[in-house]
TORMARLUM-195756 format. One record per residue (C-alpha): x, y, z; residue in three letters. Coordinates in steps of 0.5 Angstrom, whole numbers, plus 500, padded with zeros to 3 digits. Layout:
N
XYZAla
...
END
This chain:
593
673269304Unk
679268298Unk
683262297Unk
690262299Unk
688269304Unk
691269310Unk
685267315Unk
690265322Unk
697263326Unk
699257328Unk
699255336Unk
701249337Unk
704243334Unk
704235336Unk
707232330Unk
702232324Unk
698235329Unk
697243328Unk
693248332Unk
691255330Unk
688261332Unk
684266328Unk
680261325Unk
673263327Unk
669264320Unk
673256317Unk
669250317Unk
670242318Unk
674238313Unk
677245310Unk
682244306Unk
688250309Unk
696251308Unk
700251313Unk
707256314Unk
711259308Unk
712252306Unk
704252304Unk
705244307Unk
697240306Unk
692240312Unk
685239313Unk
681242319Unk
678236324Unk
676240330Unk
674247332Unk
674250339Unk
671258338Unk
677260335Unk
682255335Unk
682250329Unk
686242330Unk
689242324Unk
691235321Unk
697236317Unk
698231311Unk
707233310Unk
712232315Unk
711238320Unk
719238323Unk
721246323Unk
714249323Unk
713253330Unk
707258334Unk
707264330Unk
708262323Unk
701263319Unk
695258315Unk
692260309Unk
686258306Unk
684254300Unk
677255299Unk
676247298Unk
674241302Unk
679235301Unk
677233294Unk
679228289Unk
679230282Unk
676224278Unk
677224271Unk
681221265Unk
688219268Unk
687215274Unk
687208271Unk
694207271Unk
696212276Unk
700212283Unk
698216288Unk
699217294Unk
694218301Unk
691225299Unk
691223290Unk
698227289Unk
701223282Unk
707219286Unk
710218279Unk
710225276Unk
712227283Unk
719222282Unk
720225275Unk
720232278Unk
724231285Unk
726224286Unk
725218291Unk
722224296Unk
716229297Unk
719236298Unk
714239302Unk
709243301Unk
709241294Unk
704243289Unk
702237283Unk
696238280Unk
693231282Unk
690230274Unk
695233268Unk
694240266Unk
697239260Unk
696231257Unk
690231252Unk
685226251Unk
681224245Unk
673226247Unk
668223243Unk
661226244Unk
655221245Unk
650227247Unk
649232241Unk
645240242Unk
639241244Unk
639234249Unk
635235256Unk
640232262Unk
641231267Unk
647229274Unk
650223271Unk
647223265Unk
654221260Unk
656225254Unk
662222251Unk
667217253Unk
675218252Unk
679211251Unk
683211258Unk
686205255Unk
687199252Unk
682196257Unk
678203260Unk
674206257Unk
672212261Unk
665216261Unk
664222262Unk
658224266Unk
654230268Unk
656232274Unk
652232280Unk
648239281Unk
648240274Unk
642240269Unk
638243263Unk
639243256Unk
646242252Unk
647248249Unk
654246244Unk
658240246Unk
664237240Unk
669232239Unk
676233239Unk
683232243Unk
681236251Unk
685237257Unk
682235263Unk
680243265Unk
678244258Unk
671245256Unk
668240253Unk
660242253Unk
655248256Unk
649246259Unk
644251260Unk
639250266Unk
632252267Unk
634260270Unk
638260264Unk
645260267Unk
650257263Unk
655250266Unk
661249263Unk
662241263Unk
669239263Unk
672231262Unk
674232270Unk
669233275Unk
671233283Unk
668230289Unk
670231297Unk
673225300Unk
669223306Unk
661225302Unk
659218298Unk
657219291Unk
649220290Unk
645214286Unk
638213285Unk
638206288Unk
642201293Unk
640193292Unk
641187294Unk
647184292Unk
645178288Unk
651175283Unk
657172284Unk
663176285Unk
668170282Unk
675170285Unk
677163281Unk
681162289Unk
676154290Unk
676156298Unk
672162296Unk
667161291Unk
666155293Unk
665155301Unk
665163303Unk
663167296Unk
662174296Unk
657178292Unk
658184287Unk
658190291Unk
659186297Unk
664187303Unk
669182306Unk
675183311Unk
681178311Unk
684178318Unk
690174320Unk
697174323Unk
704175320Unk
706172315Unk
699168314Unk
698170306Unk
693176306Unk
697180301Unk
697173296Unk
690172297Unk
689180295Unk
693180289Unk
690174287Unk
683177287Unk
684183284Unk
689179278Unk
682173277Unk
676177279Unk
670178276Unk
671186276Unk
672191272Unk
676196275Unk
682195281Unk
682200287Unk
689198289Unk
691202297Unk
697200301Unk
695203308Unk
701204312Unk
703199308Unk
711196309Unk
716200304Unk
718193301Unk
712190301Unk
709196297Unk
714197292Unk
714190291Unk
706191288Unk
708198284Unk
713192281Unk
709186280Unk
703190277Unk
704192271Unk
709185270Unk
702182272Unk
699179265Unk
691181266Unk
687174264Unk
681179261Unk
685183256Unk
692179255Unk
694187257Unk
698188264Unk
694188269Unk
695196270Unk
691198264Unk
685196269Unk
688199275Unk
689204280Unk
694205285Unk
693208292Unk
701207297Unk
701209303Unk
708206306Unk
708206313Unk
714211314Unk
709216310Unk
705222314Unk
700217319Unk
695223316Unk
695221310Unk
694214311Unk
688216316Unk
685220309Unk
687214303Unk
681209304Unk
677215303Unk
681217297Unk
680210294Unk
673209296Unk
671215292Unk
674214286Unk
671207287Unk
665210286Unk
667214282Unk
668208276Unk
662204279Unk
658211276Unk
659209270Unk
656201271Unk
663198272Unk
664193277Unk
670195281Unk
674192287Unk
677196291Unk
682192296Unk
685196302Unk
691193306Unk
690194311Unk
685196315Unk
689195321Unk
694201320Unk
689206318Unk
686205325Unk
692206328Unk
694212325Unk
686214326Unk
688212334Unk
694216334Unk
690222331Unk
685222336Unk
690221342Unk
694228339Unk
686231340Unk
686228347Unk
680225347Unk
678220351Unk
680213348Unk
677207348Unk
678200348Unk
686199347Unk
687206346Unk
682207339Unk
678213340Unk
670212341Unk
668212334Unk
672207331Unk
666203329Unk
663208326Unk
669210321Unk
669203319Unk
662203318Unk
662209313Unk
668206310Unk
665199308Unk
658201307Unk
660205302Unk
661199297Unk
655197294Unk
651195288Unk
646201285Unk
643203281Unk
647209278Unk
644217277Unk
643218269Unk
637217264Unk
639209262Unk
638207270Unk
645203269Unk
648198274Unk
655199278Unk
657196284Unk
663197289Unk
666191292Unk
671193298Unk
675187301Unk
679190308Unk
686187309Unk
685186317Unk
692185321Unk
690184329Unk
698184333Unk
698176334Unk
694174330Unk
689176336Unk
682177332Unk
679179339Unk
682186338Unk
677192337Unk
679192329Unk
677186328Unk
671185332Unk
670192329Unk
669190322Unk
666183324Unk
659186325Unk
660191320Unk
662186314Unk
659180311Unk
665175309Unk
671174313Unk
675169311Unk
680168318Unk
686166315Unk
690160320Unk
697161323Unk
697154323Unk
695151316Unk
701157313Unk
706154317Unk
703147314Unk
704150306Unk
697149306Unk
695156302Unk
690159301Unk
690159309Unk
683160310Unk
681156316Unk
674153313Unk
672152320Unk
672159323Unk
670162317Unk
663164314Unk
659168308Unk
652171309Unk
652171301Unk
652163301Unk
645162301Unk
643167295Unk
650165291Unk
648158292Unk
641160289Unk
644163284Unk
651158281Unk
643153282Unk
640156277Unk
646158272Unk
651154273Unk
650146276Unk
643145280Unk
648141284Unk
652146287Unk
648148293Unk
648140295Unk
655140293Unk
657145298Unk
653142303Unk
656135303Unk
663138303Unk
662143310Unk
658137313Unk
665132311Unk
670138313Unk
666139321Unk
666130321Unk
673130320Unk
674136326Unk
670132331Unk
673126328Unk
680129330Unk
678129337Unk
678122337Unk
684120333Unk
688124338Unk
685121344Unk
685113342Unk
689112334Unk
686113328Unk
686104328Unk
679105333Unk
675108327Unk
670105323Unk
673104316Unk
666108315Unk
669113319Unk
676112315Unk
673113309Unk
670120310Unk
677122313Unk
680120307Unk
675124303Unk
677131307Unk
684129306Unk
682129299Unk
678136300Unk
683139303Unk
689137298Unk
686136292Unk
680141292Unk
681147297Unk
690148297Unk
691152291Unk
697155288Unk
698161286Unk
704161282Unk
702155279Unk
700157271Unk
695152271Unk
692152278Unk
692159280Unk
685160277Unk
678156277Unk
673158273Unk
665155277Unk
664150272Unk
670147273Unk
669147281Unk
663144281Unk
666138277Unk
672137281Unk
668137288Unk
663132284Unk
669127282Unk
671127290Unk
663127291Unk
662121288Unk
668118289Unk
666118297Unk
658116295Unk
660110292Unk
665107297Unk
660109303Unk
654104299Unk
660099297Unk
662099305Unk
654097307Unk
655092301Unk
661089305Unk
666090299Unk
673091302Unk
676098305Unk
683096301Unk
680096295Unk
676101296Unk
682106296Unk
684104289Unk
691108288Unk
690108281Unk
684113282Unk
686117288Unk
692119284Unk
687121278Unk
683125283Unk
690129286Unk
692131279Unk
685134278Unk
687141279Unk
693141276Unk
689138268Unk
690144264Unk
684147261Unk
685144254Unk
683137256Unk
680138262Unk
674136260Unk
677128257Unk
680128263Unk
674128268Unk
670124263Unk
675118264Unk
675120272Unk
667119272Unk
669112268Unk
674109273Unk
670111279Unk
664107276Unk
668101273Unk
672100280Unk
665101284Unk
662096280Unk
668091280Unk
667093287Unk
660090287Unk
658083290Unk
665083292Unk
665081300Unk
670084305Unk
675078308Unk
END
């Protein structure tokens, strides 16, 4: 069947919901155009002859009896140089090259290539004639940018024998190598390749994340890390700071590339992150943060369907880097509105709801989502490693994580780091709640900072959640009885969770010099508190007094720990370690009164 043929009439419309007739020889996720206004939709149901029609523009003035044509194609993203720097929309249209073209609105049906035609780039071949290759085998790399150097692979399906390939100034569509196979037929290769958005991307291998993915936010590479090519969801209600965190991560981790995606997203919020970005100075390079980046915004007054199809969209152009061995995150803010447009989809085909409404297969869809992050080993001759990290903004109303979006992505991710209502409104960012969150990377990444970075850490980790639980129970006797009924043993590890909670886990992300924290640094921070507390405990069996114990001088130097630049960090911690042991050992032979 040709593309843009004619193939049936509409019968029905329900919002972004479309119905046609005359749609017997289609198949699912087909990609048609609806109405002489030619508005995107793809195929998400077939009855016999009548397809349900998920449309991705506003369908205000379509009616019954106006006709659907067909594209040929699957919703497909287009990979290829030009996606660094870009903003894009839920299906990957150019939101940037659209403004330039039509102002602050879409016109519907609009027809933007989602990768320029005409913009040339630099292509240097690495292959030469005559090498045998193979699916995702890399000919030649184009400089993106200052950052990215994006390399161009064999597509999928192809192999043989390249027959020309040169260097030179190409477009995306232009042939930049042939590649005759085993029956002879020639392959034309491009620098674009295009890959369906709802089919992961093939690798030889999927391992076991190992390494650390480093964030530089304290609370989570100390307490609940995760790994490269590991997933992680942060839930919590308004106002709580997901949004911070998820800046913060992707302006400080260890990762290559950024897939930024505001789903349904608040239109202030979202141009507050189209305007921050490319100001944000990124740590690595000095460049802006942009030349790294992608951007996927989905505003929530954009079509509900199109909010359904961005995670998938930024999902494979996630996929699409980690082929090349870059280590890519992707954020995705917020899962929850995502679901809610797949709930108010899946109300319109009238399926028979779920819990709260949401359809049946929820979990399914967030499993297919997340489960495509990964670390792998990547197709091509050089067996290089990629991996995709997938961080999941989770936005249950009140702040109630008992919802079936919430407890849909617990069983499916393996760190949740729960934000807490309370400590927002206590100033205390980031609000994670040590209590309720949890990692089940922990025990590899203890094993791994072990070996690398301090053979401390796991004992120090250890130490600081035993402390951090003992304050908990020991909450519970304070609001009954006063804090005066504790043992001064007692007072003391309250005094070090204090110390761990304001001088160690608070962190400010405005502030210069304590919005980023390398390991190292961490290890040696918690081991200031550590030793602080370890020798009070021994001076308190010793009898020395609780007072002087809390010597003011030293718990001053402790709370200026995370605000010591970097440049004399290193002094400053060495004449910390020496005013602890000198006022322990003051302390020494010293009796209370």
């Amino acid at each position: 069947m040709a593309a843009n043929e004619n193939i049936g009439t509409i019968y029905k419309v329900a919002g972004p919901l479309i119905v046609a007739s005359g749609m017997r020889d289609v198949h699912l996720h087909d990609v048609v155009r609806v109405s002489e206004q030619k508005l995107i939709g793809e195929i998400i149901e077939l009855r016999d002859d009548l397809a349900s029609i998920q449309v991705y523009e506003d369908t205000s003035g379509i009616g019954p009896g106006e006709p659907v044509y067909l594209t040929g194609e699957q919703l497909v993203a287009e990979l290829g140089p030009g996606l660094i720097e870009g903003i894009f929309d839920g299906i990957e249209r150019p939101l940037n090259v659209i403004y330039q073209m039509e102002g602050d609105r879409i016109r519907r049906g609009s027809d933007v290539p989602k990768l320029s035609r005409e913009k040339k780039w630099a292509f240097e071949a690495t292959a030469a004639v005559g090498d045998e290759v193979g699916a995702g085998d890399i000919i030649g790399e184009v400089k993106e940018t200052e950052a990215v150097t994006q390399r161009i692979m064999i597509p999928y399906g192809i192999s043989g024998t390249i027959t020309r390939i040169s260097s030179g100034e190409f477009t995306v569509a232009d042939t930049v190598a042939t590649v005759k196979d085993a029956k002879g037929v020639e392959h034309e290769v491009t620098m674009m390749q295009k890959w369906p958005v709802r089919k992961r991307r093939p690798y030889f291998e999927k391992m076991n994340p190992q390494e650390p993915m480093v964030t530089g936010q304290r609370v989570v590479d100390t307490l609940f890390p995760v790994a490269k090519g590991g997933i992680a969801c942060v839930p919590g209600p308004f106002g709580s700071g997901k949004t911070v965190i998820q800046h913060s991560i992707a302006k400080w981790a260890d990762a290559d590339i950024i897939i930024y995606i505001g789903c349904g997203e608040r239109g202030n919020e979202m141009t507050d992150v189209l305007k921050e970005f490319p100001e944000l100075k990124d740590p690595k390079t000095g460049l802006s943060l942009m030349k790294r980046t992608v951007l996927i915004a989905n505003t929530s007054d954009m079509p509900v369907a199109a909010r359904e199809a961005s995670i998938y969209t930024g999902i494979t152009i996630a996929e699409y880097f980690r082929d090349m061995g870059y280590k890519v995150a992707i954020i995705a803010d917020s899962t929850s509105r995502w679901a809610e447009a797949l709930r108010e989809m899946s109300g319109r085909l009238e399926e028979m709801p779920g819990e709260e409404g949401y359809p049946a297969y929820l979990s399914t869809r967030l499993a297919e989502f997340y489960e495509r992050a990964g670390s792998v080993v990547c197709l091509g001759k050089d067996k290089r490693r990629g991996a995709v990290t997938a961080i999941g903004a989770v936005s249950p109303a009140g702040g109630d994580t008992s919802e079936p979006v919430s407890q849909a992505t617990l069983r499916i991710v393996k760190v949740y780091w729960g934000l807490s209502a309370e400590l927002a409104y206590q100033r205390h960012f980031p609000a994670i709640d040590w209590l309720k969150s949890y990692s089940l990377y922990d025990k590899k990444i203890n094993r791994y900072f072990d070996e690398n970075l301090d053979e401390n850490w796991s004992y120090r980790v250890g130490t600081v959640r035993r402390i951090l639980q003992e304050e908990s129970e020991l909450n519970e006797i304070v609001r009954l009885v006063g804090f005066d009924a504790l043992s001064e043993k007692d007072r003391l590890t309250f005094e070090c969770a204090r110390m761990i909670r304001e001088d160690f886990l608070q962190q400010d992300s405005f502030r210069e010099v304590d919005r980023f924290t390398p390991p190292k640094k961490q290890t040696e921070m918690i081991g200031a508190i550590l030793k602080w507390y370890e020798s009070g405990q021994r001076a308190l069996k010793e009898r020395a007094p609780y007072k002087e114990i809390m010597d003011e001088a030293v718990l001053t130097q402790i709370a200026r720990m995370k605000y010591e630049p970097d440049s004399s960090w290193q002094s400053f911690i060495d004449d910390l370690y020496t005013s602890i042991d000198a006022l322990f050992e003051r302390l020494k032979g010293v009796d209370a009164e």
